[in-house]
N, CA, C and O atoms as a GROMACS GRO file, in nm:
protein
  400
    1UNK      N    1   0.084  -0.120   0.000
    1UNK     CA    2   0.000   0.000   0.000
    1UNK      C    3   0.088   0.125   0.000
    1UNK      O    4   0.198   0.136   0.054
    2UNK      N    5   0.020   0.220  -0.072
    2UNK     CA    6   0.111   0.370  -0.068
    2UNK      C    7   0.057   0.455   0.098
    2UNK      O    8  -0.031   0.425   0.178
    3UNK      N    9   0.169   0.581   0.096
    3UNK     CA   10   0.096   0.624   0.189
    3UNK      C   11  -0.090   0.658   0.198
    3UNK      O   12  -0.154   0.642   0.302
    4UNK      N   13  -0.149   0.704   0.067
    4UNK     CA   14  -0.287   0.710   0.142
    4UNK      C   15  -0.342   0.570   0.154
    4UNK      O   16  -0.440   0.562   0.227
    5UNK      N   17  -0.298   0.448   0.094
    5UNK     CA   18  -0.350   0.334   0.138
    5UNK      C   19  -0.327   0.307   0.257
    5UNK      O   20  -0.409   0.238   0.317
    6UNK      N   21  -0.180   0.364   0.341
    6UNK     CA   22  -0.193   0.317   0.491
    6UNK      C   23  -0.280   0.415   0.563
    6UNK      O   24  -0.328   0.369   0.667
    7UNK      N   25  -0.318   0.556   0.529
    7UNK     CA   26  -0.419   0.620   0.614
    7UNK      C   27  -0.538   0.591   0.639
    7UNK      O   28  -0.611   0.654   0.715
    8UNK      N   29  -0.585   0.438   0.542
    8UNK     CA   30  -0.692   0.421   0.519
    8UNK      C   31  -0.823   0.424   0.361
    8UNK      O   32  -0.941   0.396   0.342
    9UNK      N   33  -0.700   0.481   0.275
    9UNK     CA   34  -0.762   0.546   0.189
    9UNK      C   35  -0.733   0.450   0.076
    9UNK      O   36  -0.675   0.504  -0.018
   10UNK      N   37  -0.766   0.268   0.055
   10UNK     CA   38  -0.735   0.186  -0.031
   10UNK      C   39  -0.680   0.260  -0.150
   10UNK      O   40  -0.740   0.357  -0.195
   11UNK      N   41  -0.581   0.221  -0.195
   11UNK     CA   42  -0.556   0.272  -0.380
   11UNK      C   43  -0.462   0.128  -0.418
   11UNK      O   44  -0.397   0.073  -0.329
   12UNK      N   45  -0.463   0.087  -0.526
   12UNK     CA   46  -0.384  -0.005  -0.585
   12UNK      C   47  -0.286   0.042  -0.696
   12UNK      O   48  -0.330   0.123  -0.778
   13UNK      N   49  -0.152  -0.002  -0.710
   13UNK     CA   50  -0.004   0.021  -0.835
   13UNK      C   51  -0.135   0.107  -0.926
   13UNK      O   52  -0.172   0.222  -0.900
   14UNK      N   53  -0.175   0.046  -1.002
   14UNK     CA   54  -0.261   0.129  -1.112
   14UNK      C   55  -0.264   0.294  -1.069
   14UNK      O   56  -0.208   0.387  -1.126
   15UNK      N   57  -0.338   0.296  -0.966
   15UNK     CA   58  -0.404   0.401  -0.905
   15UNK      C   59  -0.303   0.501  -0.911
   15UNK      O   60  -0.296   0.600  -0.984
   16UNK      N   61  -0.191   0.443  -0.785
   16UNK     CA   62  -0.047   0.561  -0.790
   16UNK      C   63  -0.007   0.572  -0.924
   16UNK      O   64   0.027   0.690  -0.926
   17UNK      N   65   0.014   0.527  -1.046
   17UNK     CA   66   0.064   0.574  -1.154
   17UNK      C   67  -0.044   0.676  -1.268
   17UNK      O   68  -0.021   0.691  -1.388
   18UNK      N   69  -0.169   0.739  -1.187
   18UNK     CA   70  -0.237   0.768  -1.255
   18UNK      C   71  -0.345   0.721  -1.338
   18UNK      O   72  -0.433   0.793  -1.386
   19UNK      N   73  -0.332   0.588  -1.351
   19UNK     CA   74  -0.433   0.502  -1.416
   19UNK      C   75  -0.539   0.475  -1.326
   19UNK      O   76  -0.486   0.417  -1.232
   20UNK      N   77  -0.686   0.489  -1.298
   20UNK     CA   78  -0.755   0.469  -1.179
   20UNK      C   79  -0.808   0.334  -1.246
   20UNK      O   80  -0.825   0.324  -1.368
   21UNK      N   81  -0.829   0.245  -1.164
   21UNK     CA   82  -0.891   0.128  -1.150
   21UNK      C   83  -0.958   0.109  -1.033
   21UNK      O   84  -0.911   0.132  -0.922
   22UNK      N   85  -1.134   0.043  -1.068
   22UNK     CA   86  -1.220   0.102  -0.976
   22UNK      C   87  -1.191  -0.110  -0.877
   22UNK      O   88  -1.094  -0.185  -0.889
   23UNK      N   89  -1.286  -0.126  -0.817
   23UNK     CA   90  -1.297  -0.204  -0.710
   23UNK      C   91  -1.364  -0.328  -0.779
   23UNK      O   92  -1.355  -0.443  -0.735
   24UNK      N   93  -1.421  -0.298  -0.874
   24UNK     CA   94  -1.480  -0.410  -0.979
   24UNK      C   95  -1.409  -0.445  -1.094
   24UNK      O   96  -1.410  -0.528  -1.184
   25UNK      N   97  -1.330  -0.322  -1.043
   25UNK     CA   98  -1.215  -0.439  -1.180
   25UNK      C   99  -1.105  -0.528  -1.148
   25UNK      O  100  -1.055  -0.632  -1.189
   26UNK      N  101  -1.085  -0.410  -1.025
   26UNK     CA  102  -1.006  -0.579  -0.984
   26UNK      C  103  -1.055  -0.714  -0.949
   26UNK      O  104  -0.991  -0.818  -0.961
   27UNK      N  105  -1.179  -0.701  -0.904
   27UNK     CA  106  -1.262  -0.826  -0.900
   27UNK      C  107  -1.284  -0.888  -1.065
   27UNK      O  108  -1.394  -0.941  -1.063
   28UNK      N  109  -1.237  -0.899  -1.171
   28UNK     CA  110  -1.245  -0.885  -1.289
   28UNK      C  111  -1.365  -0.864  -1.375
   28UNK      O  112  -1.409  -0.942  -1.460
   29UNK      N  113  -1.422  -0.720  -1.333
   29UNK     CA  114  -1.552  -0.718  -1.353
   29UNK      C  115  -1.520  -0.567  -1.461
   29UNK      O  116  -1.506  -0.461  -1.402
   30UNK      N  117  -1.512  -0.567  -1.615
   30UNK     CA  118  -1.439  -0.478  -1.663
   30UNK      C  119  -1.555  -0.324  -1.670
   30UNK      O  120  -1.668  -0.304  -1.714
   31UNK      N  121  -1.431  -0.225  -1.587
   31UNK     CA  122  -1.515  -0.104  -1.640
   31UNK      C  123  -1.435   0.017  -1.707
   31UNK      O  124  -1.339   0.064  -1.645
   32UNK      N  125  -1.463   0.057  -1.802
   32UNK     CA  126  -1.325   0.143  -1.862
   32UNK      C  127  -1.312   0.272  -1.834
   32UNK      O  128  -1.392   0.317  -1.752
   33UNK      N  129  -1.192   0.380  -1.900
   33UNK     CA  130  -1.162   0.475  -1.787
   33UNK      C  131  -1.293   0.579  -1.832
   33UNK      O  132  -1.309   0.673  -1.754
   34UNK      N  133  -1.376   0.575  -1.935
   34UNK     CA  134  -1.478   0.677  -1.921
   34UNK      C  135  -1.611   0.667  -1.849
   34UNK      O  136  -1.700   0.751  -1.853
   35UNK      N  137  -1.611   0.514  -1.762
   35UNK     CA  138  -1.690   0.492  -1.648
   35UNK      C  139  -1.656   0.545  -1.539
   35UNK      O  140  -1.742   0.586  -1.461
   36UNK      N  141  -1.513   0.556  -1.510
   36UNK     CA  142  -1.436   0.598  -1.374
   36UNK      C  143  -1.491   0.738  -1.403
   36UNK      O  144  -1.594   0.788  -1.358
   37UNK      N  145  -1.433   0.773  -1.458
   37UNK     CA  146  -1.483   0.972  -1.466
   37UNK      C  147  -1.640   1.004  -1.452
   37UNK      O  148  -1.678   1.120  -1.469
   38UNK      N  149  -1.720   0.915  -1.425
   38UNK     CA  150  -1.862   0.957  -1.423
   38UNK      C  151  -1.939   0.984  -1.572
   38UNK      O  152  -2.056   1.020  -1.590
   39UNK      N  153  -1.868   0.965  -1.642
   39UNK     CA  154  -1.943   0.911  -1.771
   39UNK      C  155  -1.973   0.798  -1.817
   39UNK      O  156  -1.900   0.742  -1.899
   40UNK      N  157  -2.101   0.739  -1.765
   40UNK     CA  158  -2.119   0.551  -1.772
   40UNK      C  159  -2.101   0.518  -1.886
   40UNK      O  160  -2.211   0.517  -1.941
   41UNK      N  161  -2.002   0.483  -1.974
   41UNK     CA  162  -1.989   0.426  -2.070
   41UNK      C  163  -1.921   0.299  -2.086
   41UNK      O  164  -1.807   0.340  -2.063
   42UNK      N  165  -1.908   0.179  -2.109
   42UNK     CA  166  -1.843   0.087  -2.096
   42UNK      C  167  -1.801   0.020  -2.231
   42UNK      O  168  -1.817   0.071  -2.342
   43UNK      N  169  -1.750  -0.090  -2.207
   43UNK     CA  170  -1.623  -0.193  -2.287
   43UNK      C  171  -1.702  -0.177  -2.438
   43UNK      O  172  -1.643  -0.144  -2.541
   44UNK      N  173  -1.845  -0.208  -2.430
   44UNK     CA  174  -1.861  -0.204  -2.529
   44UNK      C  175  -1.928  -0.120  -2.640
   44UNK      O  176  -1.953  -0.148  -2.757
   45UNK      N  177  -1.952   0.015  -2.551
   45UNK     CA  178  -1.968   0.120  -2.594
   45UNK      C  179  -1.879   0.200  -2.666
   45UNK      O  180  -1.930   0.263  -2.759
   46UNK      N  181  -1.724   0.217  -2.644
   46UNK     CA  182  -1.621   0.205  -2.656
   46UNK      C  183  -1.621   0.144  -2.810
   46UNK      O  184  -1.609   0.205  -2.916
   47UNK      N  185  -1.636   0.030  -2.790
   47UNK     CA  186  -1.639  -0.052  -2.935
   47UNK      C  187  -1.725   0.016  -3.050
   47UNK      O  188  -1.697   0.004  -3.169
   48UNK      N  189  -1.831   0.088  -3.004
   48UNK     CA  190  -1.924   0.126  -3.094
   48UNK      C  191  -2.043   0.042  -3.095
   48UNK      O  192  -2.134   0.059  -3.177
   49UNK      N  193  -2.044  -0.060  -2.996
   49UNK     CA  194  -2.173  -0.103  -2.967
   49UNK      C  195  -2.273  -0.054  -2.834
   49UNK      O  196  -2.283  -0.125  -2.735
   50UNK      N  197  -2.333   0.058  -2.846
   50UNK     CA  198  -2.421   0.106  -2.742
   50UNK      C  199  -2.489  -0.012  -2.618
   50UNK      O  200  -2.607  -0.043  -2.630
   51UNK      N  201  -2.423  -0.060  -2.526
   51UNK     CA  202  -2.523  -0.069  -2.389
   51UNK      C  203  -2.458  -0.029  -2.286
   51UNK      O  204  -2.340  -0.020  -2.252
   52UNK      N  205  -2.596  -0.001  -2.225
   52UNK     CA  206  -2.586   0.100  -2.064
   52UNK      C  207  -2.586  -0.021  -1.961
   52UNK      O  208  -2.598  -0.139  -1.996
   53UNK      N  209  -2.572   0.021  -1.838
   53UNK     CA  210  -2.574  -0.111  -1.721
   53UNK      C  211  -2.720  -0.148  -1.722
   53UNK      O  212  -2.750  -0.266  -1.705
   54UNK      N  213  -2.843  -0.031  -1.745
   54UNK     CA  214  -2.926  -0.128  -1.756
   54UNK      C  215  -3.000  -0.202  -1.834
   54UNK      O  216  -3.095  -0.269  -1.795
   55UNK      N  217  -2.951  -0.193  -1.975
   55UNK     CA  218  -2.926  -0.272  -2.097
   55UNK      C  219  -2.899  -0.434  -2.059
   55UNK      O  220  -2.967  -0.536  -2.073
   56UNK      N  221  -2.740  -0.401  -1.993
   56UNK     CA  222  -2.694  -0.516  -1.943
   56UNK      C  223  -2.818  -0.596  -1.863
   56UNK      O  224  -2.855  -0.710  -1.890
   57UNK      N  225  -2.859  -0.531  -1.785
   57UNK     CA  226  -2.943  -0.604  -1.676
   57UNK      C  227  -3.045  -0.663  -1.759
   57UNK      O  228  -3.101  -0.755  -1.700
   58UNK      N  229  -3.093  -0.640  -1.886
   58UNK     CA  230  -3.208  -0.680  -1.953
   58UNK      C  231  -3.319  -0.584  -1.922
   58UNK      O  232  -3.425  -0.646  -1.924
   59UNK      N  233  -3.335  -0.468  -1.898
   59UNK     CA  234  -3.380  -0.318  -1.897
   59UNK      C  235  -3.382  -0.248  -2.012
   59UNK      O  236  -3.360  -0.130  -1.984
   60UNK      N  237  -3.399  -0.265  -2.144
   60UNK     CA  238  -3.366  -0.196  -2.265
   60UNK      C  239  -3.352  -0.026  -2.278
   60UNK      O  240  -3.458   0.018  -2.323
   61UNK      N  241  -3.260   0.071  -2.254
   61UNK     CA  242  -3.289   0.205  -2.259
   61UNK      C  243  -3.176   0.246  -2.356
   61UNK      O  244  -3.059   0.209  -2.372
   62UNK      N  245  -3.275   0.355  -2.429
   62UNK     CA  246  -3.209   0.406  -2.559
   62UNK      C  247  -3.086   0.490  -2.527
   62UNK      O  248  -3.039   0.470  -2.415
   63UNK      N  249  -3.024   0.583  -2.608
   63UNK     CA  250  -2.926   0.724  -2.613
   63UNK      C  251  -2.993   0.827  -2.582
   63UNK      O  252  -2.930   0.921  -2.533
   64UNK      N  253  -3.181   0.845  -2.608
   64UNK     CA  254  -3.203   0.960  -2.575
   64UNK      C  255  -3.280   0.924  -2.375
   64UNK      O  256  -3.313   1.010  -2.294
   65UNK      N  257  -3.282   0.824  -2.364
   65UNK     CA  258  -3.354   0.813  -2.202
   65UNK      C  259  -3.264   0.823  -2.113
   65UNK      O  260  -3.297   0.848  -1.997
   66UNK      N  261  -3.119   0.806  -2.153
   66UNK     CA  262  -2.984   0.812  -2.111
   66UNK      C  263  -2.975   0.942  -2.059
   66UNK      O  264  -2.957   0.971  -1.941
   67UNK      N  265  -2.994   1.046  -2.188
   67UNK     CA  266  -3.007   1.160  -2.126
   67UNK      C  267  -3.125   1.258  -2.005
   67UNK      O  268  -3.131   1.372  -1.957
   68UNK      N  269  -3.202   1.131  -1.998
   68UNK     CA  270  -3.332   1.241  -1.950
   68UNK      C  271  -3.419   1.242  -2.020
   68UNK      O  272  -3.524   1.287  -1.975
   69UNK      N  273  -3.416   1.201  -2.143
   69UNK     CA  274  -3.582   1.250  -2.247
   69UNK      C  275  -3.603   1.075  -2.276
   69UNK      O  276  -3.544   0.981  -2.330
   70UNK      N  277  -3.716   1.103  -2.207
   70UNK     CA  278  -3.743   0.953  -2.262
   70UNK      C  279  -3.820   0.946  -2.361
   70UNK      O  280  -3.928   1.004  -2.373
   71UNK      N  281  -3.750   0.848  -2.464
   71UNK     CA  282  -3.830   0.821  -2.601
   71UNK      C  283  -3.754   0.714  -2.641
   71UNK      O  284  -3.641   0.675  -2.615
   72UNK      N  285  -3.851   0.674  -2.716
   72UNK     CA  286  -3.805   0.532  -2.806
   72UNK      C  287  -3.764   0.546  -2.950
   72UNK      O  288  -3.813   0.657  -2.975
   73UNK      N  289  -3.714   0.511  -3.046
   73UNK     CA  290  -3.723   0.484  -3.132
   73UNK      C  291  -3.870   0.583  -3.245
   73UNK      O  292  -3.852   0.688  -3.307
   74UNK      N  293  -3.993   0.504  -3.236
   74UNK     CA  294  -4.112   0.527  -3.236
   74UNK      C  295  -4.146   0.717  -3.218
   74UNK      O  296  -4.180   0.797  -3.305
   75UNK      N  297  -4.133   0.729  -3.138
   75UNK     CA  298  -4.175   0.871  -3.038
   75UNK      C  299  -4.032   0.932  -3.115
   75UNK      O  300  -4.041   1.055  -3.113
   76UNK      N  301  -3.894   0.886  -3.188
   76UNK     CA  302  -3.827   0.985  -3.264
   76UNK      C  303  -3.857   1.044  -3.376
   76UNK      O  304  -3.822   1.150  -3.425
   77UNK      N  305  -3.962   0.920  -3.426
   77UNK     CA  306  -4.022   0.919  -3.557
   77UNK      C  307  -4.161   1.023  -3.590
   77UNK      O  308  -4.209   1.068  -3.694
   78UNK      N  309  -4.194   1.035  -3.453
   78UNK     CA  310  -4.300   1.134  -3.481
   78UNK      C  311  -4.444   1.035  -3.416
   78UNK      O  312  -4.551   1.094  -3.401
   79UNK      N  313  -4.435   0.892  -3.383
   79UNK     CA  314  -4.521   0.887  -3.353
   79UNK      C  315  -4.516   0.765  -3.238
   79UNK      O  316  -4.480   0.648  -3.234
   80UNK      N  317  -4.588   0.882  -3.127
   80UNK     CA  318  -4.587   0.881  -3.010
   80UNK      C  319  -4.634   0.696  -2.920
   80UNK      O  320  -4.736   0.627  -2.921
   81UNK      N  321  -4.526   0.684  -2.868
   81UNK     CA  322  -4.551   0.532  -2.775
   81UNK      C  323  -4.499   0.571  -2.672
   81UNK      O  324  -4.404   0.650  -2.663
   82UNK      N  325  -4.562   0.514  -2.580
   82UNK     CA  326  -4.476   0.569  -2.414
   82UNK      C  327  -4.429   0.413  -2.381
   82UNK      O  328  -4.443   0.310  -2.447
   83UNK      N  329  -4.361   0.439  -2.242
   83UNK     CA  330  -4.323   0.284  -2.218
   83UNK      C  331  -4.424   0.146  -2.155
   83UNK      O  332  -4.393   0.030  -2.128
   84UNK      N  333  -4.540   0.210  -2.147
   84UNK     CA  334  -4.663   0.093  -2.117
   84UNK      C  335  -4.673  -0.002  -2.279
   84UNK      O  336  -4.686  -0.124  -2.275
   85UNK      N  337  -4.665   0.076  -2.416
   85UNK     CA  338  -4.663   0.068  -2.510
   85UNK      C  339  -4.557  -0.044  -2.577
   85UNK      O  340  -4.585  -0.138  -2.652
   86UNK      N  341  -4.412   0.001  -2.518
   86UNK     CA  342  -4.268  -0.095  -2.490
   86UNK      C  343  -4.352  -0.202  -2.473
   86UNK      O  344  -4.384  -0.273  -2.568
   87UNK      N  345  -4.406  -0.226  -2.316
   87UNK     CA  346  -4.403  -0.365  -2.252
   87UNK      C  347  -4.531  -0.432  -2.322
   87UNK      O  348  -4.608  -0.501  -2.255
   88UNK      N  349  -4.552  -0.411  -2.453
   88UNK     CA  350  -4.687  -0.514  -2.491
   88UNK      C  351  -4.850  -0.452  -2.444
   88UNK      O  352  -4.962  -0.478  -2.487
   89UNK      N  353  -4.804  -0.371  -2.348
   89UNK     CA  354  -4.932  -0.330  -2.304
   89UNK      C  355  -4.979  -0.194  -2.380
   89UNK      O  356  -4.899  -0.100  -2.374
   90UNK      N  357  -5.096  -0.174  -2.449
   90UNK     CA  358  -5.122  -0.061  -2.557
   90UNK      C  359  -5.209   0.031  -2.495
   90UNK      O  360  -5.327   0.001  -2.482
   91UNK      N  361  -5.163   0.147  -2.452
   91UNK     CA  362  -5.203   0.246  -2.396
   91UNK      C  363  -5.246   0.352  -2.509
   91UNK      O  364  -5.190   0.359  -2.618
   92UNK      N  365  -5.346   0.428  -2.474
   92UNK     CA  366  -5.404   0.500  -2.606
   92UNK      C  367  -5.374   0.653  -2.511
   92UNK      O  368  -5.355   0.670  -2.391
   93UNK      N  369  -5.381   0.744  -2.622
   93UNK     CA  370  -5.333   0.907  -2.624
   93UNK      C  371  -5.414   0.947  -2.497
   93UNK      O  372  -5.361   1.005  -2.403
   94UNK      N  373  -5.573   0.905  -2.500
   94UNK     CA  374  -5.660   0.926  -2.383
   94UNK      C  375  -5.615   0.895  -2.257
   94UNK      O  376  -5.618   0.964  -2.155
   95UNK      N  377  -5.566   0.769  -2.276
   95UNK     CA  378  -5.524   0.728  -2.133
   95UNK      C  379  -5.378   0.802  -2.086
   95UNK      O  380  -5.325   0.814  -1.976
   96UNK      N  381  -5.355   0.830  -2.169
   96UNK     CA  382  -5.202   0.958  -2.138
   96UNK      C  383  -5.235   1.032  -2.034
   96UNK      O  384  -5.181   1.045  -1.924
   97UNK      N  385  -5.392   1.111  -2.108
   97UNK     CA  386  -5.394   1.231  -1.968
   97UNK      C  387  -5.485   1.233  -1.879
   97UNK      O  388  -5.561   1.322  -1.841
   98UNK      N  389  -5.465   1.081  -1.837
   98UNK     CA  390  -5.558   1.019  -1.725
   98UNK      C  391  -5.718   1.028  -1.786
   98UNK      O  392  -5.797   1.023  -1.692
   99UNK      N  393  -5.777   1.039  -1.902
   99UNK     CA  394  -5.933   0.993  -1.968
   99UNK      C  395  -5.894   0.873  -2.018
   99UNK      O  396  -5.818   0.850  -2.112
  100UNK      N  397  -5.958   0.795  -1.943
  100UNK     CA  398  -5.978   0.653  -2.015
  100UNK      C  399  -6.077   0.646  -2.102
  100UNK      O  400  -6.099   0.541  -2.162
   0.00000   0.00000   0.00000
């Protein structure tokens, strides 16, 4: 351990040379350095294949729900599906603003 690892303050070789490596990677659980910085992006995003952690989980969420605006695909196109719509279940414009 370096000195802040003996104050208490875990860091691993990586860490002191500037390279941060988080606690799941050393468990070999890969997360890359634009996850460490607070930009969730991972291994295979990187690659140019878009998924988020809750992609991973089997949670499907796009680039724009990522940001805050939730929409699908559908709702980019101009025509409007919310996520009751996603799960098989078909919700109509009425029932949007609570008139069933």
């Amino acid at each position: 351990m370096d000195p802040l690892g003996r104050s208490g303050n875990a860091m691993d070789p990586l860490q002191w040379s500037g390279y941060v490596i988080s606690p799941l990677e050393r468990s070999g659980y890969a997360i890359g350095p634009l996850e460490w910085s607070g930009n969730g992006i991972d291994l295979l995003e990187r690659s140019g294949n878009a998924i988020d952690p809750l992609e991973r989980s089997g949670y499907a969420i796009d680039p724009l729900e990522w940001s805050g605006n939730t929409m699908d695909p559908l709702e980019w196109s101009g025509n409007g599906i919310d996520p009751l719509e996603w799960s098989g279940y078909v919700i109509s414009p009425l029932e949007w603003s609570g008139y069933v």
